[in-house]
Structures are given as structure tokens and as C-alpha cells.
Short mmCIF file of the C-alpha atoms (twelve columns), coordinates in Angstrom:
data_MODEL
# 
_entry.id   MODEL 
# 
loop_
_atom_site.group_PDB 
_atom_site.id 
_atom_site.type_symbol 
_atom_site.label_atom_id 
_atom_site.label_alt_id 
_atom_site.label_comp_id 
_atom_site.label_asym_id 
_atom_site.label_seq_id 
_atom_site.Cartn_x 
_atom_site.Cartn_y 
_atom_site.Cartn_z 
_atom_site.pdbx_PDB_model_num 
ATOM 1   C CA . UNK A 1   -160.968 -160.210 20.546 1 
ATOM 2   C CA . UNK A 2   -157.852 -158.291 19.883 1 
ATOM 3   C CA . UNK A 3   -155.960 -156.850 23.037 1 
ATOM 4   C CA . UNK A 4   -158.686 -158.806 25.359 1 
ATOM 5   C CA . UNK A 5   -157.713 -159.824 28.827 1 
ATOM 6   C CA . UNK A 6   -158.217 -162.543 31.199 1 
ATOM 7   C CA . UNK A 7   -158.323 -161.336 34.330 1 
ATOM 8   C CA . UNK A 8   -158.331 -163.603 37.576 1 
ATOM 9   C CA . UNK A 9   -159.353 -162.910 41.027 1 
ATOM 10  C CA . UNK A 10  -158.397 -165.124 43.904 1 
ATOM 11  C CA . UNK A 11  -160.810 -164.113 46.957 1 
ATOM 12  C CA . UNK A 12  -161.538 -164.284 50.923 1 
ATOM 13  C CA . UNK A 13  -164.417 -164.636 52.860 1 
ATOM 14  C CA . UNK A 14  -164.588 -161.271 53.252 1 
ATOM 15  C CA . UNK A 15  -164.080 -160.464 49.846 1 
ATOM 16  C CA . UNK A 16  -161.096 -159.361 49.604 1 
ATOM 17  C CA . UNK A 17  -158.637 -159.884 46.922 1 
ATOM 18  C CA . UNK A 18  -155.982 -161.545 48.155 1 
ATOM 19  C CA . UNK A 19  -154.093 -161.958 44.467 1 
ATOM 20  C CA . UNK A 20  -154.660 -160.404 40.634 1 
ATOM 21  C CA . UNK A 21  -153.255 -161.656 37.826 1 
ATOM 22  C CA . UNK A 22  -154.411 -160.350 33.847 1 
ATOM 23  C CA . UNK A 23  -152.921 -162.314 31.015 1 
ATOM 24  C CA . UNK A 24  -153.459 -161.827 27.282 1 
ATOM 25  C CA . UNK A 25  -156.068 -163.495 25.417 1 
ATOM 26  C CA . UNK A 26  -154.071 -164.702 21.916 1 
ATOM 27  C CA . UNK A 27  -155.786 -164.934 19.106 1 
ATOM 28  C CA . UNK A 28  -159.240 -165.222 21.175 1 
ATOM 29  C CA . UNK A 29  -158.058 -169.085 22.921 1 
ATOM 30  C CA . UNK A 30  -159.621 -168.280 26.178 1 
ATOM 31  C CA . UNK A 31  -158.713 -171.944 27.395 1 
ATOM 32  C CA . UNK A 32  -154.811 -171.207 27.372 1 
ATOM 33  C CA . UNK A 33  -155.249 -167.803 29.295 1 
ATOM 34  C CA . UNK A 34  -157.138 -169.256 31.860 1 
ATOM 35  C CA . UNK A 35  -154.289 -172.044 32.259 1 
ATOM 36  C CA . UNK A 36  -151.618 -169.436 32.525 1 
ATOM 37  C CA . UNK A 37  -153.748 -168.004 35.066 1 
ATOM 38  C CA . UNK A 38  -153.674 -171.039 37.239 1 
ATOM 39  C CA . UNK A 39  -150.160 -171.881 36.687 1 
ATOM 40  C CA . UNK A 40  -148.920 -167.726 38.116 1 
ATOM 41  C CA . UNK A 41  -151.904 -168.598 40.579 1 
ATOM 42  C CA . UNK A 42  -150.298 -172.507 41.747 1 
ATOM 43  C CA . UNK A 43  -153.620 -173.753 41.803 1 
ATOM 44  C CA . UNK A 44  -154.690 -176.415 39.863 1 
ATOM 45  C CA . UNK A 45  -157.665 -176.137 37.296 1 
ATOM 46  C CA . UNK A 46  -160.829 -176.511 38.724 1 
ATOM 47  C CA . UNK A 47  -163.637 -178.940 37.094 1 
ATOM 48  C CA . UNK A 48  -165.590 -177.188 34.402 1 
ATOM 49  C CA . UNK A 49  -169.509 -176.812 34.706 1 
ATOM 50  C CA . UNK A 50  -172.030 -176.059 32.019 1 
ATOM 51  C CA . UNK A 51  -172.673 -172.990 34.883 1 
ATOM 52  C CA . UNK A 52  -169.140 -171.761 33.752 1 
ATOM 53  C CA . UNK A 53  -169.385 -171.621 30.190 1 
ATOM 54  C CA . UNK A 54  -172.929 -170.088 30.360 1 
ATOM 55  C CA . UNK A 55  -171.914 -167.611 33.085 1 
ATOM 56  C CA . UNK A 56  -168.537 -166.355 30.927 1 
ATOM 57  C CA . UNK A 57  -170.257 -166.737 27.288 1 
ATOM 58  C CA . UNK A 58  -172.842 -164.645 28.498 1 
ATOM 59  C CA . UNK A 59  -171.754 -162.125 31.213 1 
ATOM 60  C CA . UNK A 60  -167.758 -162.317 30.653 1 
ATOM 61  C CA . UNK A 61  -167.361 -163.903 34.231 1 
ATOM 62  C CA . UNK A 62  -167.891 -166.502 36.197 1 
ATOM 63  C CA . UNK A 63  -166.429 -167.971 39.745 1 
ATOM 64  C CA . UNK A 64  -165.005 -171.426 41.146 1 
ATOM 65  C CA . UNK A 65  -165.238 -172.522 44.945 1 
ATOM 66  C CA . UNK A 66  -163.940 -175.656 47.162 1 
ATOM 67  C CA . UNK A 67  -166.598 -177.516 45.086 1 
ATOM 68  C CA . UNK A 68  -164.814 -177.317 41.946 1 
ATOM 69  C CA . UNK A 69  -161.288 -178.157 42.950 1 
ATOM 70  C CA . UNK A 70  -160.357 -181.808 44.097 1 
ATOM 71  C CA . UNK A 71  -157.503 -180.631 46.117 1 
ATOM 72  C CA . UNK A 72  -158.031 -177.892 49.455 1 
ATOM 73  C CA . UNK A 73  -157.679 -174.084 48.006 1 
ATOM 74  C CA . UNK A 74  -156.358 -171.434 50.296 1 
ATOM 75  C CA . UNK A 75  -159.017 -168.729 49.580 1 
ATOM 76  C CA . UNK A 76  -162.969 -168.614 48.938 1 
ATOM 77  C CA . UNK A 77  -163.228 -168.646 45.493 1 
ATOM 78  C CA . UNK A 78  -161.316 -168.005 42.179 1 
ATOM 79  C CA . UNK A 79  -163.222 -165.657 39.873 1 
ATOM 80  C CA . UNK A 80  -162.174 -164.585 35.943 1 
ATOM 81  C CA . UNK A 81  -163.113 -162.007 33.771 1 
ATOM 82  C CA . UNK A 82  -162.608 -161.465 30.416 1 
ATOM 83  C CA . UNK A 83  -161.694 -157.665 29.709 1 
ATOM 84  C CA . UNK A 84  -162.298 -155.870 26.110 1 
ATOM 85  C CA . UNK A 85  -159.759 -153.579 24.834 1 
ATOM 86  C CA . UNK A 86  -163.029 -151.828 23.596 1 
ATOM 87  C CA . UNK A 87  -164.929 -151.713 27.047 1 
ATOM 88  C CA . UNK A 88  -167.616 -153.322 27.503 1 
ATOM 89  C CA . UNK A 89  -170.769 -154.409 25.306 1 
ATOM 90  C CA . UNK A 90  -172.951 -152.108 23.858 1 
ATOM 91  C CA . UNK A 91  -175.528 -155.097 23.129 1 
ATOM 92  C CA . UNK A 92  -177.457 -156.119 26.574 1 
ATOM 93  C CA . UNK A 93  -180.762 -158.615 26.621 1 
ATOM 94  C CA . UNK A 94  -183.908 -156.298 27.169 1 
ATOM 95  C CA . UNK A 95  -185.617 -157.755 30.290 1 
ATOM 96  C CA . UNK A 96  -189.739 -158.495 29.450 1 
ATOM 97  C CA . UNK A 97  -190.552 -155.581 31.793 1 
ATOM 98  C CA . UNK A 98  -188.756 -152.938 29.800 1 
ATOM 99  C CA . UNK A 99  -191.014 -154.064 26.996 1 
ATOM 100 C CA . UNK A 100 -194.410 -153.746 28.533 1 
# 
């Protein structure tokens, strides 16, 4: 997890960024990026899901809407991704039809 990256995303309707923001990952503590990402974002942090630790442990990402803020947000949704200083995975599930 050396030299990984959070990377945040806040997005529009249309999909558009509207704001990026990367900040270190130290000493792999995932939780304190993603808090310094709020804080240089001024949004406060949304409610965490089971969705959202199964999205991130498994595909490096996941997204929060208006449902996971108590307060209004200004944009669609707030998405983070966690960015290798290697690239990405070589390891990927095999999907039942690529075994038949």
C-alpha cells in the first residue's frame, strides 16, 4: 500500500466533475484519507454501509448520494477511489462463464 492514493470525486447530474481532490494513503489507514478528503471537500462524512466497504474492498471504489448524508449536499454524489502506485490488480474473479 505504499504510495497509494485516495482519490475523491464530487459529481453532477450530468456527470460531471465538479471537484478532485487525491490525498495520500499513510501507512495503508484508508479511514484518515477519506476524512481529509471530506474536510478539503467541506462536506461532512456520510453514513457508512456494508455496500461501501464491500464495493471499495473489492473493486477499489465505491459512491455516496443524498441518502447517505444527514445534511443537503450540493452535487449528485461523492465517489472515492483508491489508486495503486503499481496500477491496478493483476488478480480479477473468473466469472462461471469463462469456465465452461
Amino acid at each position: 500500500m505504499e504510495n497509494d492514493r485516495l482519490w475523491g470525486r464530487l459529481v453532477d447530474r450530468h456527470h460531471r466533475i465538479l471537484r478532485s481532490e487525491t490525498v495520500p494513503i499513510v501507512d495503508g489507514d484508508t479511514e484518515s484519507a477519506f476524512l481529509e478528503l471530506c474536510h478539503r471537500f467541506d462536506i461532512q462524512r456520510p453514513i457508512q454501509l456494508h455496500k461501501h466497504a464491500y464495493e471499495y474492498e473489492n473493486f477499489n471504489t465505491t459512491f455516496y448520494t443524498q441518502e447517505h448524508f444527514t445534511e443537503p449536499i450540493s452535487f449528485f454524489r461523492l465517489e472515492i477511489e483508491r489508486i495503486s502506485a503499481h496500477g491496478p490488480s493483476q488478480t480479477r474473479t473468473r466469472l462461471p462463464i469463462e469456465d465452461a
